[in-house]
GULO-274710 format. One record per residue (C-alpha): residue number from 1; x, y, z negated; residue in three letters. Coordinates in steps of 0.5 Angstrom, whole numbers, plus 500, padded with zeros to 3 digits. Example, Ala and Ser with C-alpha at 12.3 -4.5 7.8 and 13.67 -1.06 7.14 Angstrom:
residues 2
+-----+-----+-----+-----+-----+
:   i :  px :  py :  pz :  aa :
+-----+-----+-----+-----+-----+
:   1 : 525 : 491 : 484 : ala :
:   2 : 527 : 498 : 486 : ser :
+-----+-----+-----+-----+-----+
This chain:
residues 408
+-----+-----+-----+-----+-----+
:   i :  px :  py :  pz :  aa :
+-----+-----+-----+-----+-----+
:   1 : 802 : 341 : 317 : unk :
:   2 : 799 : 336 : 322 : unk :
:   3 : 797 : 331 : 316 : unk :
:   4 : 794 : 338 : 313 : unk :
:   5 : 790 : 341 : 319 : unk :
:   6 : 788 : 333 : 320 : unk :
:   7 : 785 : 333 : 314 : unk :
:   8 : 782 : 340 : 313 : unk :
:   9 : 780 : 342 : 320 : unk :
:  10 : 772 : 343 : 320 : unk :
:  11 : 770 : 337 : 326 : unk :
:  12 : 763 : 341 : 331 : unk :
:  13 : 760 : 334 : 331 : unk :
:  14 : 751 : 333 : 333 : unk :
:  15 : 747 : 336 : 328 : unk :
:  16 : 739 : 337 : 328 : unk :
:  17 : 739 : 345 : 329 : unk :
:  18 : 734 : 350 : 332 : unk :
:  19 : 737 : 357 : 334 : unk :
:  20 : 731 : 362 : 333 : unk :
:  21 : 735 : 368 : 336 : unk :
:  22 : 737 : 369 : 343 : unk :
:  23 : 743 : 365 : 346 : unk :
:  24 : 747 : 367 : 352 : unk :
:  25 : 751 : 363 : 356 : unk :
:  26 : 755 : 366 : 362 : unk :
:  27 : 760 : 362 : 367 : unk :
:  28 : 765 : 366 : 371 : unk :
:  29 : 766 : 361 : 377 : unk :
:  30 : 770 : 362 : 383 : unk :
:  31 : 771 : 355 : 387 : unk :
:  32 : 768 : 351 : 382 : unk :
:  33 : 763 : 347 : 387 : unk :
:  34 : 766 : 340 : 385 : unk :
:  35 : 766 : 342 : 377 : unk :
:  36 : 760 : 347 : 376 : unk :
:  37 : 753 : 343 : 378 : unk :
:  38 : 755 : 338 : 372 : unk :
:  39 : 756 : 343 : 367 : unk :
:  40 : 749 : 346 : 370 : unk :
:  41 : 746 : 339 : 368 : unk :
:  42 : 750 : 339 : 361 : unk :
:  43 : 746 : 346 : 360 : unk :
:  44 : 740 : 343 : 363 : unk :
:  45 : 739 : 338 : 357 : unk :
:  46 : 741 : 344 : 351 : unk :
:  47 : 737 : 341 : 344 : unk :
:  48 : 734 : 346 : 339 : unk :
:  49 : 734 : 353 : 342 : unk :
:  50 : 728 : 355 : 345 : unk :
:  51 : 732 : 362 : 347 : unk :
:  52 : 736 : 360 : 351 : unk :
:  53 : 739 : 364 : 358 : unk :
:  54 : 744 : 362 : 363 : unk :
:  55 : 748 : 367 : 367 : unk :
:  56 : 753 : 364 : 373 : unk :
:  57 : 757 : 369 : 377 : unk :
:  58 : 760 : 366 : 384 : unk :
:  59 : 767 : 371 : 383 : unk :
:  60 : 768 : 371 : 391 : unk :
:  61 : 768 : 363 : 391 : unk :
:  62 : 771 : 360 : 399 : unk :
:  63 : 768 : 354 : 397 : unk :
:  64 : 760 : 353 : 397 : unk :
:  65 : 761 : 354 : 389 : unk :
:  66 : 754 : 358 : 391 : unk :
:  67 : 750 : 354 : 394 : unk :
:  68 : 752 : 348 : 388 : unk :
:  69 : 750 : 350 : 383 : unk :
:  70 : 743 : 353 : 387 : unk :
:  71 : 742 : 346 : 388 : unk :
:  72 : 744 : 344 : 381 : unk :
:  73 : 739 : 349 : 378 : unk :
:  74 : 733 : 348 : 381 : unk :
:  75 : 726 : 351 : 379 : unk :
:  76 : 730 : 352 : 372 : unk :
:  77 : 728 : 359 : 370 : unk :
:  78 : 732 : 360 : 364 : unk :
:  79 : 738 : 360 : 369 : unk :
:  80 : 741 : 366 : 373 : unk :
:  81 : 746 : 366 : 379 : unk :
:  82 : 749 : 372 : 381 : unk :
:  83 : 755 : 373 : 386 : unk :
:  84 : 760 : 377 : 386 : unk :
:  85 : 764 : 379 : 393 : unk :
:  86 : 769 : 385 : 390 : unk :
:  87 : 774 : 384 : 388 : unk :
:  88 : 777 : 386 : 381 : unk :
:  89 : 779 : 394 : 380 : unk :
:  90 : 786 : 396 : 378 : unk :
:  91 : 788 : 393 : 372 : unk :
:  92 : 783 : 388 : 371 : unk :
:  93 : 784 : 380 : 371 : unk :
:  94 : 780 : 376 : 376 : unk :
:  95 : 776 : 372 : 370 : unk :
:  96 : 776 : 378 : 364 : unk :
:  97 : 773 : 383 : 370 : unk :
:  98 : 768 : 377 : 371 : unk :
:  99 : 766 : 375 : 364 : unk :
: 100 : 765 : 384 : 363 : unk :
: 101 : 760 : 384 : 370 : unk :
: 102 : 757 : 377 : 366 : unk :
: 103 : 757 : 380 : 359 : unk :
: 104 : 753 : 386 : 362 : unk :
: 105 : 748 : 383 : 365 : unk :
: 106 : 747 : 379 : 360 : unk :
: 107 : 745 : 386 : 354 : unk :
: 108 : 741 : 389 : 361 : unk :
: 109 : 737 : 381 : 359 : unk :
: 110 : 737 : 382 : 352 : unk :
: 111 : 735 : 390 : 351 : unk :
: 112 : 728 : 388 : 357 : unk :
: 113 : 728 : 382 : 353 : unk :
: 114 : 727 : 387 : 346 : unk :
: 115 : 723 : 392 : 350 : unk :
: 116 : 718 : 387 : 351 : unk :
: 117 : 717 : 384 : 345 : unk :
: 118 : 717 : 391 : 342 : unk :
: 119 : 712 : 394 : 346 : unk :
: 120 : 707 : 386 : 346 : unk :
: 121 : 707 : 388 : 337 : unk :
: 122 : 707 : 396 : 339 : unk :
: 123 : 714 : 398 : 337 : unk :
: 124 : 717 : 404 : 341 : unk :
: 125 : 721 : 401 : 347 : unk :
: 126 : 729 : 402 : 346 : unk :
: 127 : 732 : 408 : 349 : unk :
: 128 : 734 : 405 : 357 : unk :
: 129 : 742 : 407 : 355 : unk :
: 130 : 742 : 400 : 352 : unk :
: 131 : 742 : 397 : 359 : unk :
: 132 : 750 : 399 : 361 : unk :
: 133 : 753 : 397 : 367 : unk :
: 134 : 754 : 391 : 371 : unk :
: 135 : 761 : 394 : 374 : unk :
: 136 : 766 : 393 : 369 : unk :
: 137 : 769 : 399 : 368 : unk :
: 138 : 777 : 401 : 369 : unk :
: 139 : 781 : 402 : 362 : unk :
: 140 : 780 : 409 : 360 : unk :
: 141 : 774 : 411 : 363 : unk :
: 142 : 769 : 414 : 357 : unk :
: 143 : 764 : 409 : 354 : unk :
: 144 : 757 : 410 : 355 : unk :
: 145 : 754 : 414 : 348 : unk :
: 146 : 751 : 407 : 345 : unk :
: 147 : 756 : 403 : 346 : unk :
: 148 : 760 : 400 : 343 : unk :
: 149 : 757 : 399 : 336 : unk :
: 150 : 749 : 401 : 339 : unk :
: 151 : 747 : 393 : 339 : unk :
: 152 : 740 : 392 : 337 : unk :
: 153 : 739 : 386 : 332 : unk :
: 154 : 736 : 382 : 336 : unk :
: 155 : 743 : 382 : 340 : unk :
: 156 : 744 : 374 : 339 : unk :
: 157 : 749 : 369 : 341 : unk :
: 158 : 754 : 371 : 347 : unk :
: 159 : 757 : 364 : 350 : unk :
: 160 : 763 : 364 : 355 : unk :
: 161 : 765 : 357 : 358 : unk :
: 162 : 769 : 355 : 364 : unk :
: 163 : 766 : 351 : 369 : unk :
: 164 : 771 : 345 : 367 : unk :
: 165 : 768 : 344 : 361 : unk :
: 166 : 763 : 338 : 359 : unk :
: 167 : 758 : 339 : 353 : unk :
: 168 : 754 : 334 : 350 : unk :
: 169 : 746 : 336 : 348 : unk :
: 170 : 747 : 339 : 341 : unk :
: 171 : 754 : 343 : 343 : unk :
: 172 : 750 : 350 : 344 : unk :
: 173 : 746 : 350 : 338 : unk :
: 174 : 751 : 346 : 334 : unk :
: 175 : 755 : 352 : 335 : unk :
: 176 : 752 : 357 : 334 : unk :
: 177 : 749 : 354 : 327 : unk :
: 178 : 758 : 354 : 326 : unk :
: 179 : 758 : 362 : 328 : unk :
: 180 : 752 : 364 : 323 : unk :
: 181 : 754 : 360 : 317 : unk :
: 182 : 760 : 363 : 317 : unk :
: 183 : 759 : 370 : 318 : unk :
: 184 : 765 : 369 : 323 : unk :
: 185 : 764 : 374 : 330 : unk :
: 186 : 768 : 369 : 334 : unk :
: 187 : 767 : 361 : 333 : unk :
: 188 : 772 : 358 : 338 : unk :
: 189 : 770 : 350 : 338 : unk :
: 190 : 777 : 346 : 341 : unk :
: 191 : 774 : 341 : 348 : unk :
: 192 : 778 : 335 : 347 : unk :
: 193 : 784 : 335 : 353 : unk :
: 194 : 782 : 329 : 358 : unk :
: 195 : 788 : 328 : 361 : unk :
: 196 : 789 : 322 : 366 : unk :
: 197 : 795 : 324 : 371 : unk :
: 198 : 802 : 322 : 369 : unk :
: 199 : 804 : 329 : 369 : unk :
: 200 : 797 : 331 : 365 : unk :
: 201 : 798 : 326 : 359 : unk :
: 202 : 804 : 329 : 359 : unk :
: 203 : 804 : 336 : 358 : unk :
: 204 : 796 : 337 : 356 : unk :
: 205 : 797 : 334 : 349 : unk :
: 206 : 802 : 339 : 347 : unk :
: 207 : 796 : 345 : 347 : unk :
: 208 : 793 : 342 : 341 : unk :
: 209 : 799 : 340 : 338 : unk :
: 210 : 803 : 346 : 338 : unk :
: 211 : 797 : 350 : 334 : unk :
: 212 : 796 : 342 : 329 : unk :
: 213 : 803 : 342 : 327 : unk :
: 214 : 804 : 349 : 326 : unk :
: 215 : 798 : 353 : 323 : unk :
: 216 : 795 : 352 : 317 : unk :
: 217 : 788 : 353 : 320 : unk :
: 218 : 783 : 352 : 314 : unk :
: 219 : 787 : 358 : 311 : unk :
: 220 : 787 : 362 : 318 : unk :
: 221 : 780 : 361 : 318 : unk :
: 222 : 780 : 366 : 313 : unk :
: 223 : 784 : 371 : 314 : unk :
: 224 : 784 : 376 : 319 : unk :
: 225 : 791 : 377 : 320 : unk :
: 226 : 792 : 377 : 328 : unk :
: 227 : 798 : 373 : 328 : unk :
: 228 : 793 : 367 : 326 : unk :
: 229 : 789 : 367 : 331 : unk :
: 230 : 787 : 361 : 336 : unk :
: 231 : 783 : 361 : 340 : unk :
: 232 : 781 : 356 : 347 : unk :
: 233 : 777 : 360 : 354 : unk :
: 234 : 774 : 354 : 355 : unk :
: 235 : 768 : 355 : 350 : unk :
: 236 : 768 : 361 : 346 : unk :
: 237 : 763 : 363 : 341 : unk :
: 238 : 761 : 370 : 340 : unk :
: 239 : 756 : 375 : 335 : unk :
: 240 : 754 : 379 : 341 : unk :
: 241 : 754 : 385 : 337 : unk :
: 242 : 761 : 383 : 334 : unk :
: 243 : 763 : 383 : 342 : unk :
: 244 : 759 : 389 : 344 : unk :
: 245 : 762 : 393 : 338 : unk :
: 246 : 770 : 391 : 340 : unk :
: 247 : 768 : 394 : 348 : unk :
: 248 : 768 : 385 : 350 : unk :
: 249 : 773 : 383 : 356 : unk :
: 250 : 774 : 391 : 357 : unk :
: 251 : 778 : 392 : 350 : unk :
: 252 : 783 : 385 : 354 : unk :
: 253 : 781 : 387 : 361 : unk :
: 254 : 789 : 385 : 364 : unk :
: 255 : 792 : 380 : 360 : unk :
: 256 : 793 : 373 : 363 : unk :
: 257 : 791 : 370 : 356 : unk :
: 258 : 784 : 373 : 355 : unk :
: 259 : 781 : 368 : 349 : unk :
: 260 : 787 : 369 : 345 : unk :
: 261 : 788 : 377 : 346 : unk :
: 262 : 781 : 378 : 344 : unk :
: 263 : 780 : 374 : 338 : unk :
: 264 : 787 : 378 : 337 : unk :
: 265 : 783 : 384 : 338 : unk :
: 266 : 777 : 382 : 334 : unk :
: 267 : 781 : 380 : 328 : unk :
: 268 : 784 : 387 : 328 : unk :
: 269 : 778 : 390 : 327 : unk :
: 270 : 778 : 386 : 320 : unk :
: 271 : 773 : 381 : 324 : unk :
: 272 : 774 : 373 : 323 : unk :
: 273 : 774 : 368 : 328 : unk :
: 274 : 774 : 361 : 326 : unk :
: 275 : 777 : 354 : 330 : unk :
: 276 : 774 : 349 : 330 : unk :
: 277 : 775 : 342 : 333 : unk :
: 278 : 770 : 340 : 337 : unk :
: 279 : 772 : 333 : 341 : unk :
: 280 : 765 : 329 : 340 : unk :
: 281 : 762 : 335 : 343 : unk :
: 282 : 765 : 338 : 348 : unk :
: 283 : 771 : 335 : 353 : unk :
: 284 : 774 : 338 : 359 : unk :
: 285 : 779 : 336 : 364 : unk :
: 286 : 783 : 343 : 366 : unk :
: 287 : 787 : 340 : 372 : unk :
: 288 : 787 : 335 : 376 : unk :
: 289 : 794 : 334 : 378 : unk :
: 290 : 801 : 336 : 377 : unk :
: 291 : 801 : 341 : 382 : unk :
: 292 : 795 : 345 : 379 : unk :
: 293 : 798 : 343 : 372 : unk :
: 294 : 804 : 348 : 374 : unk :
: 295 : 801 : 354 : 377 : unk :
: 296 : 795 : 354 : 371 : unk :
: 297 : 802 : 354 : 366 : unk :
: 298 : 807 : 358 : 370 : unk :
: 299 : 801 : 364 : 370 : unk :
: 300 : 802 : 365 : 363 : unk :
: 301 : 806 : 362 : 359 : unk :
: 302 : 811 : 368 : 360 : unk :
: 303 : 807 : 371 : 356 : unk :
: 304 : 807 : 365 : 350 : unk :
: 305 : 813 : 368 : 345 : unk :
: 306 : 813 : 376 : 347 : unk :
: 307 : 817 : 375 : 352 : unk :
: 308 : 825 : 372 : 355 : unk :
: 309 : 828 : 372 : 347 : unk :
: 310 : 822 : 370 : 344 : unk :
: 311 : 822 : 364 : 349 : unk :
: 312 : 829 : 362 : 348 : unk :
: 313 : 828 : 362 : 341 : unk :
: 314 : 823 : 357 : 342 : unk :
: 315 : 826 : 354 : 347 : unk :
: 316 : 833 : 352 : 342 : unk :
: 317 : 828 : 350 : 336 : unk :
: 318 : 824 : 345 : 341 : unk :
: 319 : 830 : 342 : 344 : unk :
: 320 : 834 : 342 : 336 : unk :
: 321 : 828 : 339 : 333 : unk :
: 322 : 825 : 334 : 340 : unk :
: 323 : 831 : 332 : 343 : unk :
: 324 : 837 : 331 : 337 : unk :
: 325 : 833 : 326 : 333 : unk :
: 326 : 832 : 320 : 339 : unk :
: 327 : 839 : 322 : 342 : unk :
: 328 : 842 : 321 : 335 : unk :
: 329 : 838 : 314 : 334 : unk :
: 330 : 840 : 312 : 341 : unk :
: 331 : 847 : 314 : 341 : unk :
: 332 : 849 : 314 : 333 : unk :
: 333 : 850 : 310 : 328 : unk :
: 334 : 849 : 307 : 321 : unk :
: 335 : 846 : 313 : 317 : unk :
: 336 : 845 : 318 : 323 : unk :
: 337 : 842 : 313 : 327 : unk :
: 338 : 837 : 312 : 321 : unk :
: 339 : 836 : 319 : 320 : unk :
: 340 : 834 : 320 : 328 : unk :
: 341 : 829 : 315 : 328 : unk :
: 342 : 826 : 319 : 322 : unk :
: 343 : 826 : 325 : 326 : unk :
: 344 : 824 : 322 : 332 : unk :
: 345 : 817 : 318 : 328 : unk :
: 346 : 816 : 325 : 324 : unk :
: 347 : 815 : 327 : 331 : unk :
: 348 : 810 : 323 : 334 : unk :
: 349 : 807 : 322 : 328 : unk :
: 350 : 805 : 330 : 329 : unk :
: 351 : 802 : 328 : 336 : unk :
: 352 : 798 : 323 : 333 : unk :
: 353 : 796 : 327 : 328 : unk :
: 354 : 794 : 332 : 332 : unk :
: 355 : 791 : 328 : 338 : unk :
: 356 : 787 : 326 : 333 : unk :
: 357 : 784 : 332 : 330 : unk :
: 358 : 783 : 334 : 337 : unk :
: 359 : 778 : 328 : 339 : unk :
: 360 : 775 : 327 : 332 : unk :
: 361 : 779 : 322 : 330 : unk :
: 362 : 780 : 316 : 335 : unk :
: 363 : 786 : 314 : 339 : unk :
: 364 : 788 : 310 : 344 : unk :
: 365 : 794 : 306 : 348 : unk :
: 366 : 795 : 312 : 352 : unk :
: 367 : 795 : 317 : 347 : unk :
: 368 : 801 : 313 : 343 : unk :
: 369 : 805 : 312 : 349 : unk :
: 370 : 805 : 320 : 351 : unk :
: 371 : 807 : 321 : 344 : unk :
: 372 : 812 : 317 : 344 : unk :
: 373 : 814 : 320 : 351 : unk :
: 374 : 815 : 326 : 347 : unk :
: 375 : 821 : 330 : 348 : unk :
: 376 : 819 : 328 : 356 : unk :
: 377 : 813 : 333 : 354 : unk :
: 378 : 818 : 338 : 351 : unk :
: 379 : 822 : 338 : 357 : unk :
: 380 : 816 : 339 : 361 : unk :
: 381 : 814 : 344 : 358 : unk :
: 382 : 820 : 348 : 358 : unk :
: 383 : 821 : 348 : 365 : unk :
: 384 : 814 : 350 : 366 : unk :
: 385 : 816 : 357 : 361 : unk :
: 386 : 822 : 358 : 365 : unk :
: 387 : 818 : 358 : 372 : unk :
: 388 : 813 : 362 : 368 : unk :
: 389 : 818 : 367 : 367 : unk :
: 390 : 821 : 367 : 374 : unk :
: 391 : 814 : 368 : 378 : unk :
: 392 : 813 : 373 : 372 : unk :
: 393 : 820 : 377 : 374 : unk :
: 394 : 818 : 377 : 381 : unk :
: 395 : 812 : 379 : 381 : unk :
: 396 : 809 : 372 : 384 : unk :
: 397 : 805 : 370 : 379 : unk :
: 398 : 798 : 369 : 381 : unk :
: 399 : 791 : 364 : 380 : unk :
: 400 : 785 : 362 : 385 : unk :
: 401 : 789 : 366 : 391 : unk :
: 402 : 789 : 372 : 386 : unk :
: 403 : 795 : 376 : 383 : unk :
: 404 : 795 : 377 : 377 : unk :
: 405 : 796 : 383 : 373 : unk :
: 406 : 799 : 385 : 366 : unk :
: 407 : 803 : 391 : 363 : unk :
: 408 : 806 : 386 : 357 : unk :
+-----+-----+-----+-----+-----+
């Protein structure tokens, strides 16, 4: 499966596109100012869409994130800072309920931006409905009558990223050009996992892994089956009618893996979304020590396999596959100290395979000395989920000071 998705994975790679539709771009960030003006200046430097618009919200930050990216910004008019100090209502997630204000916002921006063109070529201004609200709303309360489905065509491109992420001057437009040549409502391009603490190299290698080399993902690209779905937060590509039409981060509002929920949800409205791997476009570095590692892992990963059962299941094959094979070539003989080898080589083979879809196709000594620490990894994991499922049962689980919420 590995080998598969090596060879058949479709790599974002640089590309001479102008995007002509209007292009979003919203970033929740609550105490990113150490992260969030590099990223300004990588949106700053897009190529080949002349429609682009930028939308920061401040989530309530501690730490000067406001005052950052302000500095960061500039005169630039395409950007938008916004802050937000309420906290997020019943039943919603810290980031879903920022990306919902961000994503309101941004359709105020485009149906203004729609009645000013309509009224420059004498076309009947859109009915004023079509600004909805900047407040997410609670789960339950009624939609607006336009929405959602009422988009108009001139809706474009809504992109989320995180404020962690790196982006290179043709990400965006390649991007999009992505979404629109394959009529998908959601192009998730995978960021190249930099890692550089012991505990990072240790353990981030394993999110691409554990998709590379176990979906076939040319074929999930074409299916709508939800089961199939994968997707990464950190740089999430939508049709914003698509988005609109499902209700967005309403239709997620407290699951602590909002990326794949929605994806999910997309593909049970016979919507496709599509992954691709995008290592020479984009790269991020999530954490930045062991201790951030484990509060980011222990906040969902309870959630990973639908619960406790699901979790020891997976717990057992990882163990039987990961730890039986080293300990049989280190401890046996003859023909099971052979067989061992062979299982321990078939699985950092998997990793290589895996790190090298992810990052486009080079690989360095770090990246063969953590998938010959592999079964270290799998042992670090399943702490990880394990500490998850404690913090969950317990009602402990937070994330950025906030606590976290879910009815799975």
């Amino acid at each position: 499966m590995a080998l598969a998705n090596r060879l058949g994975v479709r790599q974002l790679r640089p590309g001479e596109h102008t995007i002509d539709e209007p292009v979003t771009v919203c970033i929740p960030a609550r105490d990113e100012a150490a992260r969030l003006p590099a990223l300004i200046a990588d949106l700053r430097a897009q190529q080949g869409i002349p429609n682009l618009r930028v939308l920061i919200l401040d989530d309530a930050s501690t730490d000067g994130t406001h005052q950052a990216a302000a500095a960061a910004i500039d005169a630039d008019r395409r950007f938008t800072l916004m802050r937000n100090d309420i906290e997020p209502p019943a039943g919603w997630n810290g980031k879903t309920a920022a990306c919902a204000r961000l994503a309101r916002h941004a359709r105020i921006i485009t149906a203004e931006t729609a009645v000013r063109a309509s009224a420059q070529h004498g076309i009947a201004a859109l009915d004023s409905t079509a600004t909805g609200h900047l407040a997410p709303r609670p789960p339950g309360e009624p939609q607006p009558s336009n929405a959602p489905g009422a988009v108009p065509a001139s809706a474009g491109t809504l992109i989320f990223l995180d404020a962690d992420i790196r982006i290179a001057p043709t990400a965006l437009a390649s991007a999009v050009s992505e979404l629109r040549r394959t009529g998908a409502a959601l192009v998730c391009p995978w960021p190249l996992q930099l890692a550089e603490s012991a505990a990072e190299r240790l353990v981030q290698p394993l999110l691409c892994w554990s998709w590379a080399a176990t979906l076939p993902v040319p074929l999930a690209n074409r299916t709508a089956f939800p089961s199939m779905a994968v997707a990464c937060g950190q740089f999430l590509v939508f049709d914003a009618a698509a988005y609109q039409a499902l209700g967005g981060h309403t239709a997620v509002a407290n699951d602590v893996t909002e990326d794949l929920a929605i994806a999910r949800a997309l593909r049970r409205t016979g919507a496709l979304t599509t992954l691709v791997a995008a290592g020479p476009l984009a790269r991020t570095r999530m954490y930045r020590n062991a201790g951030e590692l484990e509060d980011g892992y222990t906040r969902w990963l309870w959630s990973a396999y639908g619960g406790v059962l699901g979790s020891a299941a997976v717990a057992g094959l990882a163990a039987t596959a990961y730890w039986v094979p080293p300990l049989a070539a280190a401890l046996g003989r003859g023909k099971t100290r052979r067989t061992g080898l062979l299982g321990y080589a078939a699985a950092i083979t998997t990793r290589l395979l895996a790190r090298s879809t992810e990052t486009g196709g080079q690989l360095g000594l770090t990246d063969i000395r953590a998938a010959l620490a592999h079964p270290l990894a799998v042992a670090a994991y399943l702490r990880l989920s394990a500490m998850s499922h404690r913090a969950h049962r317990h009602g402990g689980l937070t994330w950025k000071g906030r606590a976290l919420t879910s009815d799975r």
